[in-house]
N, C-alpha and C positions, 0 to 999 in steps of 0.2 A: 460466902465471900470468896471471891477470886484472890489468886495471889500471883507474882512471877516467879516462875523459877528456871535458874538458868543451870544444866546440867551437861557434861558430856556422854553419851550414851556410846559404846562400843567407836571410839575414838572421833565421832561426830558429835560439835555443838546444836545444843536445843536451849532456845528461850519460850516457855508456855507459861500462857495464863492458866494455871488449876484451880480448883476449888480447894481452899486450905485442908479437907477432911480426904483428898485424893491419897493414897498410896502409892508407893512406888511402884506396885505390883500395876494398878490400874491406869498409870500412868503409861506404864511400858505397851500394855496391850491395847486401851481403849486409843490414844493420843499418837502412838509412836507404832502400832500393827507392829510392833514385836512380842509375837507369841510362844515363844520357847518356854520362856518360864510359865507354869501353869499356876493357875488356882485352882488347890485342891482342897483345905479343908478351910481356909480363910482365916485361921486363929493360929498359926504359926506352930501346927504342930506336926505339920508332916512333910515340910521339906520341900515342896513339889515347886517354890518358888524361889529359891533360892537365885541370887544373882552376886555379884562382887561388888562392893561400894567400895572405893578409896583399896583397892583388891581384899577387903575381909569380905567374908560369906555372911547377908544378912536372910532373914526371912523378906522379901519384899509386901510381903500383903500385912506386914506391922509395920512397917515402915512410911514415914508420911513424907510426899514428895519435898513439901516445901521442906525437911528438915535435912534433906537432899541437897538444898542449893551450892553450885559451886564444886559439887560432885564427881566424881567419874564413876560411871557405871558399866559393867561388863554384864553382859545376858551371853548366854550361850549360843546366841547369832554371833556374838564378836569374838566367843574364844577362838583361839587356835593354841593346841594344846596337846603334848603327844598323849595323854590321859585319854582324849576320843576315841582315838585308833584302838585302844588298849581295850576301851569300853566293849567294842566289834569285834577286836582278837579273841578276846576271852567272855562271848557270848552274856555279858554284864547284863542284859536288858532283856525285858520278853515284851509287854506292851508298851513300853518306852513313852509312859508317862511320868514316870519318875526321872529318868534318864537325866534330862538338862539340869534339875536342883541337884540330885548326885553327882554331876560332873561339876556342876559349879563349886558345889560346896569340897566336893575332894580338892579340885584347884586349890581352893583358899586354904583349904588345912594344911594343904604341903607346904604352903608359903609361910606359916603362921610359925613362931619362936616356941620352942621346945618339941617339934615334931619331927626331929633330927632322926628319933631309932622310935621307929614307928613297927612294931610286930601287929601283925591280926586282931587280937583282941584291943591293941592301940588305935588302929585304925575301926574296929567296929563301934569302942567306945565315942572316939571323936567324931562318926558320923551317925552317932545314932539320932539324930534330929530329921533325919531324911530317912523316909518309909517306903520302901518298896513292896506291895499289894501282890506281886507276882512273884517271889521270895529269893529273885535274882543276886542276893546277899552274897554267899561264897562266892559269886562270878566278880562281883562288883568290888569286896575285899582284894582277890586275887587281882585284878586290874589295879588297882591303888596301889596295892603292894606295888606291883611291877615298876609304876612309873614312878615308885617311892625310892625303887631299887639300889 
């Protein structure tokens, strides 16, 4: 069964017909050919999708479109964010498939109430939902940090 949904994606309006069981993840790449955020494990345990709704950091491939409606949604097509730069300065990435769910999801923790004195181990605990395969971790810490600064 089709449904409407009407969303903002990276500050442009979309009204689509989905299928009520679409995800947001699947919505962004099959419907909207934005492919930043990846799917990597599909069961929201690895981060690799991560996007900003309403700006918190959700997992997209649990997330279901229609429960989106009315939305803003940020993929890492629309950030701009001194966080990227930092991402590069401080060699954060090796195969940079993790990259767009880790910057999205850092984005959103910075913005998020109580992340005020955020040390290393604060920042490793808050992003442990997002798995980097390549072990670019102390790169991607120390970038946080920075733009935490």
């Amino acid at each position: 069964m089709d449904a409407d949904v009407t969303l903002r994606v990276n500050g442009t309006g979309h009204q689509l017909a989905v299928d009520t069981r679409t995800t947001v993840l699947d919505l962004l790449r099959e419907h909207l050919d934005l492919t930043g955020a990846k799917k990597g494990c599909d069961h929201g345990q690895c981060g690799a999708c991560t996007v900003l709704v309403d700006g918190r950091r959700v997992n997209a491939c649990l997330l279901l479109a229609v429960a989106c409606d009315g939305a803003e949604v940020t993929t890492i097509e629309g950030l701009d964010h001194p966080l990227q730069d930092l991402f590069v300065a401080h060699d954060a990435f090796q195969c940079g498939y993790c990259t767009p769910g880790q910057i999205c999801s850092a984005v959103g923790m910075l913005d998020e109430p109580g992340t005020d004195q955020l040390d290393g181990d604060a920042i490793r605990e808050n992003m442990s939902g997002n798995l980097c395969r390549c072990g670019a971790y102390p790169n991607i810490v120390t970038a946080i940090a920075e733009a935490h600064g």
